[in-house]
N, C-alpha and C positions, 0 to 999 in steps of 0.2 A: 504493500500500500504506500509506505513511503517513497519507492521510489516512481510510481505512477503518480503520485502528487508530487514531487520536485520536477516530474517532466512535464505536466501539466501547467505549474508555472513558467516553466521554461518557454513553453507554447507560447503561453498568454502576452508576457512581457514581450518577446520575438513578434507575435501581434501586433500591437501597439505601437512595438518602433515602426516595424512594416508600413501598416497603415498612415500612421503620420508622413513617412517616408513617400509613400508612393505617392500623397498629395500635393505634397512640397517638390516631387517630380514633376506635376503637372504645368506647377507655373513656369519652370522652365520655357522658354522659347521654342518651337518648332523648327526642329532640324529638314533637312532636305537631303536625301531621304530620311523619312521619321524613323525614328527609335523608338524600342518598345519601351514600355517602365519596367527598367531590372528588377522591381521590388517583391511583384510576386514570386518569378524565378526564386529571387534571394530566401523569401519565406518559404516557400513547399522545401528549397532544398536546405532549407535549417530547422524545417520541419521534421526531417528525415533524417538528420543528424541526431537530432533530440532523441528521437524516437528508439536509435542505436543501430540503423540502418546507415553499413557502408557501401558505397559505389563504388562499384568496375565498369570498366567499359570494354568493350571489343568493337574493332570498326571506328566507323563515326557517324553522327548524320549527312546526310546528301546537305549541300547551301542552296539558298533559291527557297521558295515557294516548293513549302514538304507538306505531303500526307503520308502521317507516320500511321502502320497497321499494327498492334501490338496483341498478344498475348491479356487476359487480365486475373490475375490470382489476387489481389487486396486494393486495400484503397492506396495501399503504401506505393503501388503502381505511379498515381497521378504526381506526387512530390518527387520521384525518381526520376522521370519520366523530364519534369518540368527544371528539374537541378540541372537534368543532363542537355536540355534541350531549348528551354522556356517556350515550349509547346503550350498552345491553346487545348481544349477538350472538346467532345461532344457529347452531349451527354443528356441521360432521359429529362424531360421534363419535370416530373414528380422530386427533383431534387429542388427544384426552384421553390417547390411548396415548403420547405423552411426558410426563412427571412434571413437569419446571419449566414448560414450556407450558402443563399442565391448573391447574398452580397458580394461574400469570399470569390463566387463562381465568376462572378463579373468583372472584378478587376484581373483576371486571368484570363478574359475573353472568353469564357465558355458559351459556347455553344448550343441552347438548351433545344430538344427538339422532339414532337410529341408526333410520336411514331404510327399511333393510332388515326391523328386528324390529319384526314386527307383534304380536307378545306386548306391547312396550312402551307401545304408541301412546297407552293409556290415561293412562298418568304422565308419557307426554312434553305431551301437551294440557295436563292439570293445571300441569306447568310455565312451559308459556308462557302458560296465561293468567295465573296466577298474580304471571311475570315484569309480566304490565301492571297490575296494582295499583298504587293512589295514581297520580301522573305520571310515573312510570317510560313509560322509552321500548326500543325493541326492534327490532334489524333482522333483515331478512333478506335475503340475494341470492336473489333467485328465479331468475338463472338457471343457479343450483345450482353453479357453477365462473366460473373466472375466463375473460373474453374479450380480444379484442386493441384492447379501448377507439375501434377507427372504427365495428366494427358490434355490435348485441347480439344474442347467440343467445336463444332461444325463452325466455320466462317460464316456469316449472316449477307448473301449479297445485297437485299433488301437497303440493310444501314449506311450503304454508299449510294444509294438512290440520287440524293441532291450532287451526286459527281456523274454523272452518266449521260451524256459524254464529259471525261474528264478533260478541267480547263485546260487550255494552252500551256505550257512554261509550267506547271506542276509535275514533283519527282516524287510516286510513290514507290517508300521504303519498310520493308514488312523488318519488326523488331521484336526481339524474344528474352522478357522480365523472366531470368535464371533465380531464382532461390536453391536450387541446387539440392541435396536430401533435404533441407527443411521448411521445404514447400506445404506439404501439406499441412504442417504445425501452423503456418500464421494461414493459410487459406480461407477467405470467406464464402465457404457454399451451405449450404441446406439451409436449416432455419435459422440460425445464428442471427441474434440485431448486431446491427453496425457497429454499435455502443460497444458489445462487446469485445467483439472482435479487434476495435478501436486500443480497447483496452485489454486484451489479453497480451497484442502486440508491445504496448508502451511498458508493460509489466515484465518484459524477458529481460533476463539479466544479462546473458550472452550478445555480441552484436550480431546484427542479421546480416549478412555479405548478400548481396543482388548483385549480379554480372547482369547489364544492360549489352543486347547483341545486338547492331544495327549490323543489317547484312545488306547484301546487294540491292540497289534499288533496283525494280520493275523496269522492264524493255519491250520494246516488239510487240509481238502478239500477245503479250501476258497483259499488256494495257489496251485490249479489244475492246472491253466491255467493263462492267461490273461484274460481273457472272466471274471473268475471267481473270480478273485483279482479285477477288475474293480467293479463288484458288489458287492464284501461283502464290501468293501471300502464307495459305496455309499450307501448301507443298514444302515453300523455302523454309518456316519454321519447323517444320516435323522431320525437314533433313537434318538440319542442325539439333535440333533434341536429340534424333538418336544417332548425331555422332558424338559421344562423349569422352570422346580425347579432343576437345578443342585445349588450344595453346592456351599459354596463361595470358591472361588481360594485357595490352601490352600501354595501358592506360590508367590510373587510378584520380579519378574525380573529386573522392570526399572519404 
């Protein structure tokens, strides 16, 4: 308990500078080309410090106007993800339905998008191409929900809908969140609340290691379709899962 309430403040205080921080970015003057506010980046990936989650890296991201396709085992995914990247998200609507979360969601450009209302589809495409403007970068989990990080469930072609046809000058790159054997210990599937799972993570005393794998971006005929970027996406990570002699990281992040 102690040590989930010292990380808890840790959080909170990290919060707060953030926040003030990222406002006092705004007044800032408008570059040519703009810059993002480092502030979120900074907090998700100090978030993930806190938390006892260290970062590897293998690869790198593609530059330019990225859709990154990932793997998704926790929440711990998005601070990772954002440390490594300062990636935007896409993500269900139903998370907007808490106020401090939709706030948090918004200064890191998320993407909220309500998969059911086909009234919207037309302003949710607008947004997310919109989101790849200039070198903005943008994820998604394709397989719609989180898995128990040994195997991945089905790639969703559906949740790349608003890319289809994918923009001009966009480089989708499929990336695979390693927890390596203790994947399934922090995993959030079945019934498990967030809260928990939130906090059974902040509760470990050992650090968690994640190898972040950006692997070859997408080419050719692999970027046909949606159909067809869903699968070479889940192709590239299921080769790399089961070769598990890759080299050691030849990057360390955090």
């Amino acid at each position: 308990m102690l040590r989930i309430a010292a990380r808890l403040l840790a959080m909170a205080a990290l919060l707060i500078v953030s926040v003030v921080l990222f406002y006092l970015w705004r007044l800032v003057p408008a570059s040519n080309p703009p810059r993002l506010n480092p502030w979120p980046r900074r907090f998700l990936g100090g978030i993930a410090r806190i938390a006892g989650v260290r970062i590897r890296v293998t690869g790198q991201p593609a530059s330019g106007r990225l859709l990154l396709l990932a793997n998704h085992v926790s929440w711990i995914d998005i601070p990772a993800l954002s440390a490594t990247t300062g990636t935007a998200f896409v993500a269900h609507d139903g998370l907007s339905g808490v106020p401090l979360l939709k706030w948090l969601c918004k200064m890191n450009r998320t993407i909220f998008v309500a998969r059911h209302d086909r009234g919207s589809v037309g302003a949710q495409v607008e947004m997310l191409r919109q989101a790849l403007v200039g070198t903005a970068s943008v994820t998604i989990f394709p397989e719609g929900t989180t898995s128990d990080g040994v195997a991945l469930l089905p790639f969703k072609s559906s949740l790349l809908a608003a890319l289809d046809p994918l923009p001009g000058g966009v480089t989708v790159q499929p990336v695979w969140l390693d927890y390596g054997p203790l994947a399934p210990t922090i995993a959030w599937v079945g019934e498990e609340p967030g809260v928990a799972n939130f906090k059974r993570i902040i509760a470990r005393g050992e650090p968690l290691l994640l190898t972040v794998h950006f692997l070859e971006p997408l080419s050719g005929n692999m970027l046909a379709d949606r159909k067809s970027i869903t699968a070479s996406a889940l192709a590239a990570i299921t080769q790399v899962m089961a070769a598990t002699t890759l080299p050691e990281p030849l990057q360390i992040t955090h």
